[in-house]
N, C-alpha and C positions, 0 to 999 in steps of 0.2 A: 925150518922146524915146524912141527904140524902142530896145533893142541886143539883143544876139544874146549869150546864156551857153553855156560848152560844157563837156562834161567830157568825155576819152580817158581811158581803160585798156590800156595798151600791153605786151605781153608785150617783153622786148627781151634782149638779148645779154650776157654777166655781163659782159664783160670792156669793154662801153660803158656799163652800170652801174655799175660800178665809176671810170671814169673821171668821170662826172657827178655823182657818188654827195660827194665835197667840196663842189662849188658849189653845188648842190643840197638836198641833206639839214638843212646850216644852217639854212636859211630856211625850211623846213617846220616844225624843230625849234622856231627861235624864235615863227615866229606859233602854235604849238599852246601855248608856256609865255609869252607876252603875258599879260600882267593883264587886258586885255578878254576874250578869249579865255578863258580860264578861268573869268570872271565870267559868261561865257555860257553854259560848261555847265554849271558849278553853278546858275543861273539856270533851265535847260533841265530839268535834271534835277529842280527843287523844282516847275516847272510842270509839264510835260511835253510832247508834240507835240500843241496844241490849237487850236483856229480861232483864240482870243485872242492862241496866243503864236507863230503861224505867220509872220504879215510878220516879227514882230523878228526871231525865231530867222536866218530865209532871208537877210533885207537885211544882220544880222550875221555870216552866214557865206558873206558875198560871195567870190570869186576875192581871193585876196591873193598868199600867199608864192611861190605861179609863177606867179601873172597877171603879175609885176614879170619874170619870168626868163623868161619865153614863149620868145624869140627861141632862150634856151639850149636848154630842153624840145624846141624842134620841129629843133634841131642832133641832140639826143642821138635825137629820134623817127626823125630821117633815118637815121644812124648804126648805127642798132643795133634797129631792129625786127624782128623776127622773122616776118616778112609769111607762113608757115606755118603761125603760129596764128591765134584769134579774137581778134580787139580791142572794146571797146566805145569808140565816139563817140556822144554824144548832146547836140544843142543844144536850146536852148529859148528863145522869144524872149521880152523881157522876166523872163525870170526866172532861176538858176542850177540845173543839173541835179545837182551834186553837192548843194549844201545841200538841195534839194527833197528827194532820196535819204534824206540826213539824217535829215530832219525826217520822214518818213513812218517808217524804221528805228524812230523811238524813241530816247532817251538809253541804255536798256538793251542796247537789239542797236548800235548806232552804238559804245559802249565799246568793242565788239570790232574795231574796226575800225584799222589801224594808218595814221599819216598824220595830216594834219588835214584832215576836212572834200574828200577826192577829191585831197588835194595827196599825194603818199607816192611813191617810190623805195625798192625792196627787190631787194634779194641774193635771188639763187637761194635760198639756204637760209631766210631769209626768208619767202618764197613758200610753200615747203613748211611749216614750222611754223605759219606763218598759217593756213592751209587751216582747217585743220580748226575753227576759229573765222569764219572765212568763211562758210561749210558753214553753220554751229550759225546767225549772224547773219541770213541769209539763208532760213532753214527756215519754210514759212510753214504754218497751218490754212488752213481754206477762209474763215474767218472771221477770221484775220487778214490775207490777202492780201485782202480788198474792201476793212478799214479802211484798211491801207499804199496801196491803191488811190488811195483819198479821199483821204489824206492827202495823197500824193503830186501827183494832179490840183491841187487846190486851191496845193499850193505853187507847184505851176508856171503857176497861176495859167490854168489850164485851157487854155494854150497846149500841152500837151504831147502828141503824136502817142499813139496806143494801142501804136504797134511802142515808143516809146523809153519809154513806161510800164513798159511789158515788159520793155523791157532793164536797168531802172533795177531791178526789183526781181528780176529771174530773170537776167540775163545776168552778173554778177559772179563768180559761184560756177564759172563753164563755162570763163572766160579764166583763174581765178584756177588752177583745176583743170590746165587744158593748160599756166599757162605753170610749175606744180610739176612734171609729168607731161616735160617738154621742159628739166628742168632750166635754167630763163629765169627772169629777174630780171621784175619790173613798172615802171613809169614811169608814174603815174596824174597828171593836172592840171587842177585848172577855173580856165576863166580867158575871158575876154572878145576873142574875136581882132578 
């Protein structure tokens, strides 16, 4: 059976962050300190992102804490985007584009990542402190962007477009930059529409 995985990055509005920011933020918070959850990075981290540990890692870091709240995420997307900056969408069939991301990042560059796994809700001020660990996560050699290349095709199970390749491993840093720069909050979510 086929479905369709997606992840958004949505720069959005403090003051509709902030209202979303209780229903929300819980349920990121809890599935990131879940016992399975934690068993998978420490898991993740003793193996690391390899062809062997590529299905588990991915089918365990399915869409969870806002795949269940969708309906709320795509109120607070209407509500409060800031359709002036860049956003990333990117789906993938058959597979998830946030864990795919993941899993190509590494457990090392992925620690810097705030959220679980492409689920996260952050304050303007948020945004701008982040940055600059974004930046660092995100910073590739020419020889580490062909591996995260690989990595990343392979998670997504070679369904994945060369533009959302691209976006998955280069566009992060340009949304994450405008929505510091435009003093905006982020609203990021993978989940199964």
């Amino acid at each position: 059976m086929s479905f369709l995985g997606m992840w958004c990055l949505v720069p959005m509005k403090a003051d509709v962050i902030m209202q979303y920011t209780p229903d929300l933020q819980p349920a990121i918070e809890d599935e990131a300190a879940h016992p399975s959850s934690r068993d998978l990075l420490q898991w993740w981290q003793e193996v690391g992102s390899t062809e062997a540990s590529r299905h588990q890692f991915v089918e365990s870091a399915a869409p969870s804490a806002l795949d269940e709240r969708i309906c709320l995420v795509y109120e607070a997307w209407k509500h409060g985007r800031d359709e002036s900056l860049p956003y990333l969408a990117v789906s993938s069939r058959n597979s998830y584009p946030a864990a795919a991301m993941a899993f190509a990042l590494g457990p090392e560059r992925f620690a810097h990542l705030p959220g679980w796994i492409g689920d996260l809700i952050l304050t303007p001020d948020q945004v701008r402190r982040s940055l600059p660990a974004i930046e660092r996560a995100f910073t590739w050699s020419i020889q580490s962007r062909r591996q995260a290349e690989r990595l990343l095709a392979a998670a997504l199970r070679d369904e994945g477009d060369p533009a959302d390749v691209d976006a998955l491993l280069d566009g992060v840093p340009p949304v994450w930059r405008a929505a510091a720069e435009a003093d905006r909050g982020l609203l990021g979510a993978q989940f199964i529409p």
